[in-house]
N, C-alpha and C positions, 0 to 999 in steps of 0.2 A: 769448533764453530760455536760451542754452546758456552762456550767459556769470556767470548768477548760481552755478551748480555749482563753476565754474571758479574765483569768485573766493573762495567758500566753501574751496573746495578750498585756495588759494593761501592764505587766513589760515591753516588750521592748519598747514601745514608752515610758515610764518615765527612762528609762535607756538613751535613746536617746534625750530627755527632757535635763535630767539632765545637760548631755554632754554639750549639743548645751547653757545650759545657762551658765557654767561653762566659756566656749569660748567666750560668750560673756563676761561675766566681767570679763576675764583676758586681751579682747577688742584685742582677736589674729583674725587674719583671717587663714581659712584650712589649708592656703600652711604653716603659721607660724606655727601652733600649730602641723603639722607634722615634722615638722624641729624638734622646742622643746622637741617631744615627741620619734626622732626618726624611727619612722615609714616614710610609705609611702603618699602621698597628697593622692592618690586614695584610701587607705585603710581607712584616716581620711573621706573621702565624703562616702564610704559606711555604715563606723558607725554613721553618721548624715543623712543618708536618709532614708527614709519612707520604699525603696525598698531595702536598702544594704542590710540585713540578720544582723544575731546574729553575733557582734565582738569576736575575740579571746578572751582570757585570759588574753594573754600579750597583748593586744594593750587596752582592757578596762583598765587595770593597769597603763601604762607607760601613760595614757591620762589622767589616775583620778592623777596622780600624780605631772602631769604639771597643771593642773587647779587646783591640791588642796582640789579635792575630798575626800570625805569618802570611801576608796578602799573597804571595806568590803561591805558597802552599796551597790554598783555599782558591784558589784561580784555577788551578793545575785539575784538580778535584774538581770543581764546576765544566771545565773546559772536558773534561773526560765524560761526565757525569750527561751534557749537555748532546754528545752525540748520537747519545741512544733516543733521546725523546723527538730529536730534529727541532733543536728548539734554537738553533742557528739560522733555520730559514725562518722564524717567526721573527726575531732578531731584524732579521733582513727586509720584512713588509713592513715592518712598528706596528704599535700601535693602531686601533680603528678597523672599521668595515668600507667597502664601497658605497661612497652615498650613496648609491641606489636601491639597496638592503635597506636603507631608514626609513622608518615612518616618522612623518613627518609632528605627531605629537610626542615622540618618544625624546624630538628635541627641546622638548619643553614648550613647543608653540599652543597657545590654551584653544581648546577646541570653541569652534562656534555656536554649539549645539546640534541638534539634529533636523535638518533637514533638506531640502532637494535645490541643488545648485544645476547644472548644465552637462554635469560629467556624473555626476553622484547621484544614488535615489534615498528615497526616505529610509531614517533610522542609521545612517553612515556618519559615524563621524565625521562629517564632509569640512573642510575648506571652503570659503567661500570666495568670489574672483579675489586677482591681487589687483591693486589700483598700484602704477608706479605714481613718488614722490621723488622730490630731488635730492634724497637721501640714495636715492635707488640709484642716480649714474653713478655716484662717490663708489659704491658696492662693486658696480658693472666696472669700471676703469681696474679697480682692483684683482677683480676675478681676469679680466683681460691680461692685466700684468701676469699676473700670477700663471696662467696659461703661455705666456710669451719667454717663462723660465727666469721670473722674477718675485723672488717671496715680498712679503707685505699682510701690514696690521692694519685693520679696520675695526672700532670699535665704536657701537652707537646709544648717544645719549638720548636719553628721555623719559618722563615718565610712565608709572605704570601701565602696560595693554595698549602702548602708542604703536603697536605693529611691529617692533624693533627685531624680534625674531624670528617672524616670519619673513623681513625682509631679507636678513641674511639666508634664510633658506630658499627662498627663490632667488638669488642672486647667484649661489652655488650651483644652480640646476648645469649651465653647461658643461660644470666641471665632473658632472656626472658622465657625460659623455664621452668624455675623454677619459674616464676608468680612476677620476680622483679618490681616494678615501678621505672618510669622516671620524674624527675620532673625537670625540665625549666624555674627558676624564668625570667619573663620579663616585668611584667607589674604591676606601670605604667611605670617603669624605671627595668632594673635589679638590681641596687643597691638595691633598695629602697624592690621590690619583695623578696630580699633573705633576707632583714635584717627580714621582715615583717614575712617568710614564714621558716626558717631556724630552729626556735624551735620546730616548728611542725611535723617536718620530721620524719616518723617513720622507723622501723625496713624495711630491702630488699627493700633501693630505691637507686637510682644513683640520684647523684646532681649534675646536667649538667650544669658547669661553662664556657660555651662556649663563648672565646673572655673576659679569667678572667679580664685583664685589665677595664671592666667595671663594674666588684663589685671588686676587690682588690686596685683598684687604683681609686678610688669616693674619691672625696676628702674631701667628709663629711661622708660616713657610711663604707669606704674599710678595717679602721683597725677593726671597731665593727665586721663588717663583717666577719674578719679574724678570732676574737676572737669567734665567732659560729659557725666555722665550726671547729673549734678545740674543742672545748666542745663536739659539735656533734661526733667526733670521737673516744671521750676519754668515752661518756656515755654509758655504757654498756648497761641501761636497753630502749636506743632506738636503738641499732645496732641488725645485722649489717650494714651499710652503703658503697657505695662508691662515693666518691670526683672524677669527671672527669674534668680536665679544660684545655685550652689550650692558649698559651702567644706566641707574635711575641719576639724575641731575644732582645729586646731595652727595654723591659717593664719588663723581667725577669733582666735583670743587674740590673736596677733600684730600684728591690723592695729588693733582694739581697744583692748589693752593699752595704756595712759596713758605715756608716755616720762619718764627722769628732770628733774629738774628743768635737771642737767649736762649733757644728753644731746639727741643728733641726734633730731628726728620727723619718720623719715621715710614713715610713713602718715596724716599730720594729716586731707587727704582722706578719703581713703579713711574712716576713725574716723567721720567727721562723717557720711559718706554712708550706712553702716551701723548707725547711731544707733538701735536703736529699732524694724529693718529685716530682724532675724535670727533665722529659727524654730529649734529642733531636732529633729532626726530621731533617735527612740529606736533604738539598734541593734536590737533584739528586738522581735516580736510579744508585745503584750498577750493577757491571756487573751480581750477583744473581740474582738483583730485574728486569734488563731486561732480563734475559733469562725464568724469568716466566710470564712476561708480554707480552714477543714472543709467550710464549706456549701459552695463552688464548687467544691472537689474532689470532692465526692459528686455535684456534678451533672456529673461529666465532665470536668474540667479537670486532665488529668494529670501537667501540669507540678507544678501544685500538690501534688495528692497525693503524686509521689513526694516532693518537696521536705516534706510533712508526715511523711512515712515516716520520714525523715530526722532533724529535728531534733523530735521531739517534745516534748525537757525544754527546749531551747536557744532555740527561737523565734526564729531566724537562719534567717529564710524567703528575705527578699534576697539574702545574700548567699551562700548554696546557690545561688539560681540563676544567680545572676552567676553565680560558679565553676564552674558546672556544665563549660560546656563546655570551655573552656580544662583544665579538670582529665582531662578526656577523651583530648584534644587530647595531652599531655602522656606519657598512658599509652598512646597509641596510635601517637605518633609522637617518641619516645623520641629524644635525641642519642647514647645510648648501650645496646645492649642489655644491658647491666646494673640501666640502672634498670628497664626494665620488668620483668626478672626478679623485683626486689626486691617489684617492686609486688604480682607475681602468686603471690610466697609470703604477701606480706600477706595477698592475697584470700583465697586456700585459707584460711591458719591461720585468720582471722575467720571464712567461711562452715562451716569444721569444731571453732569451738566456741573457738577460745582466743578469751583475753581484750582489753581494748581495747590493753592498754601491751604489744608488741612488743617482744622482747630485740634487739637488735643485735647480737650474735652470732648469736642464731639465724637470724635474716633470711639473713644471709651465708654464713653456712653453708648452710642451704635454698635459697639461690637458684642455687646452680651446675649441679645440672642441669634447668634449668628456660632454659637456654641452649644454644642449638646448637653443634656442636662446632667451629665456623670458629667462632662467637662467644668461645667457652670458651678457644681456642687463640690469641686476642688481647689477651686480657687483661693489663693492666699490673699492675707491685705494690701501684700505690694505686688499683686498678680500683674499689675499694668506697670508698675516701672521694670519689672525681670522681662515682658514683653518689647517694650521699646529698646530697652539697652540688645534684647537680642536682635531685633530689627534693623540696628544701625551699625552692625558690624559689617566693616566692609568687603565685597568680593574686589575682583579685579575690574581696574579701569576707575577705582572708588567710587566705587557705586555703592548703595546699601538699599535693602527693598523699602524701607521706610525712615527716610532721614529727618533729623530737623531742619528748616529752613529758615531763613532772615526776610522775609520779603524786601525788596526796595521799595524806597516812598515814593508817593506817587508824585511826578510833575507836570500837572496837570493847569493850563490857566484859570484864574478862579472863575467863577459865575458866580453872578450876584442874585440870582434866583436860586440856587442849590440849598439845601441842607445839608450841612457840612458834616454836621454830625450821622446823616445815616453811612457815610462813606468811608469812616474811620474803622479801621481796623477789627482783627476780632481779637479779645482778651487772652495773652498767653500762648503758651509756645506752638507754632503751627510745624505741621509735616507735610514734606511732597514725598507722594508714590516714586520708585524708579518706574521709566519710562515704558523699561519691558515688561512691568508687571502689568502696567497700565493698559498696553496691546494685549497681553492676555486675558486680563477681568474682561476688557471689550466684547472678544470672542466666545471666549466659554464661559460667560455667564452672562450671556446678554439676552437668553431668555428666560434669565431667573427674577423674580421680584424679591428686594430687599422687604426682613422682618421689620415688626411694629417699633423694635429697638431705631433701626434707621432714621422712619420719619417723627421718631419722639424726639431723637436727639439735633435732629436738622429743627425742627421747629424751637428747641431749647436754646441753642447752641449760635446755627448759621446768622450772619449778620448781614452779609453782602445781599443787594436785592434782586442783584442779576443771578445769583445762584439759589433764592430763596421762588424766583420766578422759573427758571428749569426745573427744580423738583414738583413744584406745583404744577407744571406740565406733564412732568413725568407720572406723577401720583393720581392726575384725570385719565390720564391714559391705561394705568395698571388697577384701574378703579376704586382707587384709595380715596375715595369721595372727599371722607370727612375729614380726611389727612391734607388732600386738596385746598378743601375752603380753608382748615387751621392757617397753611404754609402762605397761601392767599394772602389772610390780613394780615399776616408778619412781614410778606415781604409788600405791602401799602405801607406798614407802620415804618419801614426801611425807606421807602419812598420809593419805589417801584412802579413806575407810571401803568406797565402793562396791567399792574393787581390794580390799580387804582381803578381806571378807566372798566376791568372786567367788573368791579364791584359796581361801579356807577352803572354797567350796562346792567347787571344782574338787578338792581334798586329801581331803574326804569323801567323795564321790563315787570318788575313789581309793582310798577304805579306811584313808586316815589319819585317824584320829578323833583322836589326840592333836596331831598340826599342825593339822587345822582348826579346834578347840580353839581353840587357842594364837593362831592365825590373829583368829580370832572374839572374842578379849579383847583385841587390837591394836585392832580396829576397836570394841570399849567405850569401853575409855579413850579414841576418839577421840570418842567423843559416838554413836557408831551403836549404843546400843543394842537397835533393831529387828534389826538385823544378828542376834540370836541368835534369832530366831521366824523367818530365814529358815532356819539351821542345823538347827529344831527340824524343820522340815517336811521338811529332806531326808534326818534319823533317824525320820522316823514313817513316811517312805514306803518306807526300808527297813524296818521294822515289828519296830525296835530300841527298844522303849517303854521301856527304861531310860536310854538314850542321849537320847532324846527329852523324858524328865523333868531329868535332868540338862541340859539344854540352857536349859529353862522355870526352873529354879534358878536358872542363870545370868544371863538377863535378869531374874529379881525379885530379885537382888543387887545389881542398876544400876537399878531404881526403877521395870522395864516395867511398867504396869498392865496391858496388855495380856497379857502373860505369864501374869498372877495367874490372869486369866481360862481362859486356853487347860490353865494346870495344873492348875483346880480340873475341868475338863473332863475332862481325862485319871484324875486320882483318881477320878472318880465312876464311869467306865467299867471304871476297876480293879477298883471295891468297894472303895476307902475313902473311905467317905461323910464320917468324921470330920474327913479332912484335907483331901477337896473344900471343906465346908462352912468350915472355916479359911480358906483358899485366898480363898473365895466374899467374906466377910467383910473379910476383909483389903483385897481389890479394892473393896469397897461404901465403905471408909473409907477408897478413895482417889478417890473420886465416879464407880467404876464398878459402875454394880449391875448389871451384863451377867451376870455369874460367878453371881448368883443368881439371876436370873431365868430361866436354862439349866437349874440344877439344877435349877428349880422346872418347867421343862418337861418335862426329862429324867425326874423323879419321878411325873410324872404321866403319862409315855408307858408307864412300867415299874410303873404299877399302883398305887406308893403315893400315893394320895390324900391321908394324912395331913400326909407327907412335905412334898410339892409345896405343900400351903399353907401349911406353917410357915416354906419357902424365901420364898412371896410376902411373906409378914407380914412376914419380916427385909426382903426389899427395900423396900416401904414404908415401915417404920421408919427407912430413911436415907433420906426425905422425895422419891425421885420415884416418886410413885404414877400419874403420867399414862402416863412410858417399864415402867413395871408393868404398866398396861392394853395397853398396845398392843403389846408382847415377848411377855408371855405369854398373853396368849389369851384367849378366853371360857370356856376348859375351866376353865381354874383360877380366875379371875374372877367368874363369873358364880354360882361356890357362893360365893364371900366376898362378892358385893355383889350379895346379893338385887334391889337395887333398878333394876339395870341401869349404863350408862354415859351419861355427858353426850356427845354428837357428837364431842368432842376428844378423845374417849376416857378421862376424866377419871371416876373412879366418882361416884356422883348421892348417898352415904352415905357417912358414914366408918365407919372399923373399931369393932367391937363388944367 
């Protein structure tokens, strides 16, 4: 009884014996004789060590045949050798585990970071929902077949982080069900695993060609390669099977594209195998795919949502979450405290209002004290370019936390009241934040105030007047006074009506009526015409009625209607009814009949009756008799139109 172990025992090491002398008088070394043979280096050291196990079939074959062995001999020896370990029924399953053993990042699917979806709690590498695309039926028809006792290759293009692997993993789900395996050649190489491991594959397994470019395109095993997994599909008595793989667009042209007529082919395989075999994966969500990836964020799937917050015009939901974390990872664990500095004046300047395209000067300059002083005090001369170059490396989905940008030009119709010049560009290379760094400066650090470096370099730097006007808000509110009023006249000198108009109000309030003036026709010609009805109201609350009339001239010289109104208001209260009613007029034929429908109130609180309806009759005469009803009242109404009103306040008669 103790003697059959023994002898088992004794074939494999003379089958191993054998090998190992064979390789030496063919004077190959491992890595050669697997080349020679085909195989993989790691599959040749398992069949030469003491501990590797009983070799295949085909690898005792394909080894006895480069060394020149007796194949039958070294068959006999493995066949003996092979029944002590029970390595006939492994034989027998192939290759792989039960997909439902896998996790589902071990297939390579990039995780979306950490946080709480609908099934998952915080800190779980979680998944976040699947959205189907119409990439998904092509998947679903296959795994159908394939379940109906029909093999078949699926292989999907796209680029990076377009979702391409996760959808083949959700697509295999019900073949879990039904007790499929998964197998994942990778080791020690994938080429090398799937040449090694591809005959062995038996009946209901998926062969997960994930990132096929590194078994289709190995420039030593990718056509062998090719040529087994067509066998594999064509052999009935190991199906059924399915083929999952997936290829960036550059790698699919290449293995596809037709060779010259002159010319080496060397994908002819591979071309033939992928015939007919290859979906695409749209970079972006469809308006379908975001109206379902609304729905599952609104029932709680956060990953989503934030990643919706995100890209809302762009529809790059995949590759947001690929990049999520690595983009994280990046700003949080820096090679150099420079770039996170850079990152975190990005953040400030985007959550306090400047625009998407970042100056590069500015950054530079804002970011030095946003470093510690042992950091500050290490810095080399080209500290800022070894920071940017690190910043624009990309993670997945090509994202980089700090890229450089192109802005597009503006086309904008011109004004001939504009200064052309404040709206021009800022000098030299600008950068946008990624998106998700941007959501996070938002959050965690949104109750931090940016250092003195920040508002030097905004004042130094920013050019746009809409963004020199946000900081100036931002900096009265975090009580940077004097940073305030600096950021103020810079964005006036930019032409920024709101700095303009504050200044005029702050110079009137001082008693200079001739600079806020002055101040308040800077910000006309900029197009802020309203700018002068706020001028007016800070002369009428000094209870300067000249000043205050003069003010309402000046906006109905830049085309206010509003003005018309507020002036015809102030004549009537004068006592000149002559020039109200002008005023009134003027406004009505410019489709505001406010101006008269006031007098017409006003006439009738101070008694003339007569008055107050010859004001209604001109407002109805420039044809809104409904905003007539319902402005002025039933006082004055209800004596012109006997006959009452219609519900929408519409009179039930017309004028007599």
């Amino acid at each position: 009884m103790h003697e059959e172990p023994a002898r088992r025992s004794s074939a494999q090491d003379e089958l191993r014996r054998k090998l190992d002398e064979g390789r030496a008088h063919a004077r190959l070394d491992q890595t050669q004789l697997a080349r020679s043979a085909g195989v993989g280096r790691g599959t040749v050291s398992k069949a030469l060590s003491p501990r590797g196990g009983v070799p295949s079939v085909d690898t005792v074959t394909a080894l006895a045949r480069v060394l020149k062995l007796p194949v039958g001999e070294l068959l006999e020896l493995r066949r003996t050798a092979a029944e002590e370990t029970g390595a006939t029924s492994a034989d027998v399953l192939g290759p792989g585990r039960p997909i439902g053993q896998w996790e589902p990042h071990e297939l390579e699917i990039h995780p979306a970071g950490p946080g709480k979806t609908t099934s998952r709690a915080d800190g779980v590498r979680a998944l976040p929902g699947y959205v189907r695309r119409g990439h998904d039926q092509v998947l679903a028809d296959a795994v159908a077949a394939a379940s109906a006792g029909r093999s078949g290759i699926v292989v999907l293009v796209g680029t990076s982080s377009t979702g391409k692997t996760r959808a083949c993993w959700q697509a295999v789900q019900p073949l879990a069900e039904k007790e499929w395996r998964l197998w994942h050649p990778f080791d020690p190489t994938r080429a090398e695993a799937a040449l090694e491991g591809l005959h062995r594959v038996g009946p209901r397994t998926v062969v997960w060609l994930n990132e096929a470019q590194h078994y289709l395109g190995d420039p030593t095993f990718g056509e062998r390669i090719a040529a087994a997994v067509h066998q594999l599909l064509i052999d009935e008595q190991r199906g059924p099977v399915l083929v999952l793989g997936t290829l960036w667009p550059e790698y699919a042209h290449d293995y596809t594209a037709l060779p010259r007529p002159d010319g080496a082919d060397p994908y002819s395989r591979v071309r033939e195998l992928l015939a007919g075999h290859t979906v695409t994966v749209p970079d972006t969500f469809d308006t379908a795919a975001l109206a379902a990836a609304t729905a599952l964020a609104e029932r709680g799937d956060v990953l989503l949502s934030d990643a919706i917050t995100r890209n809302r015009d762009g529809g790059r939901i995949t590759q947001d979450l690929a990049g999520a974390p690595e983009l994280l990872r990046r700003y949080e664990q820096p090679r150099q405290a420079a770039a996170r500095a850079l990152l975190e004046a990005a953040m400030d300047a985007r959550r306090l209002g400047v625009g998407l395209h970042l100056p590069q000067a500015f950054l530079t300059d804002a970011a030095l004290d946003y470093l510690r002083d042992d950091d500050y005090d290490q810095l080399s001369d080209d500290w800022a370019e070894q920071a940017y170059a690190e910043l624009a490396e990309q993670v997945h989905g090509k994202q980089a936390p700090l890229r450089r940008t192109t802005p597009r030009p503006p086309r904008r119709p011109p004004t001939p009241t504009a200064d052309v010049t404040t709206m021009l560009p800022s000098k030299g290379p600008v950068f946008r934040l990624a998106d998700y760094l941007e959501q996070h400066g938002r959050t965690t650090r949104r109750r931090l105030c940016p250092p003195a470096s920040f508002w030097h370099a905004a004042h130094a730097y920013l050019t746009h007047p809409d963004d020199l006007d946000n900081l100036t808000r931002a900096a009265d509110a975090r009580h940077r006074l004097q940073w305030a009023h600096y950021l103020r006249g810079r964005a006036a000198e930019r032409g920024s009506t709101d700095a303009l108009v504050r200044l005029a109000e702050l110079r009137a309030i001082a008693g200079d009526q001739q600079g806020s003036e002055a101040l308040a026709r800077q910000a006309a010609d900029h197009g802020g015409t309203n700018d002068w009805l706020r001028l007016a109201g800070l002369r009428s609350m000094a209870r300067d009625r000249q000043g205050t009339e003069a003010l309402y001239r000046q906006a109905v010289e830049y085309g206010d209607t509003d003005a018309l109104v507020r002036l015809a208001e102030l004549l009537e209260e004068a006592g000149d009814q002559q020039g109200a009613e002008a005023m009134a007029r003027q406004a009505a034929e410019h489709g505001d009949t406010g101006a008269l429908i006031r007098l017409a109130e006003l006439l009738e609180e101070a008694g003339d009756r007569q008055g107050a309806e010859a004001m209604a009759r001109q407002a109805a005469d420039y044809g809104n008799t409904s905003t007539t009803a319902r402005v002025a009242g039933v006082k004055v109404l209800h004596r012109l139109w006997p006959y009452g009103l219609d519900p929408d306040g519409t009179p039930t008669s017309r004028w007599q």
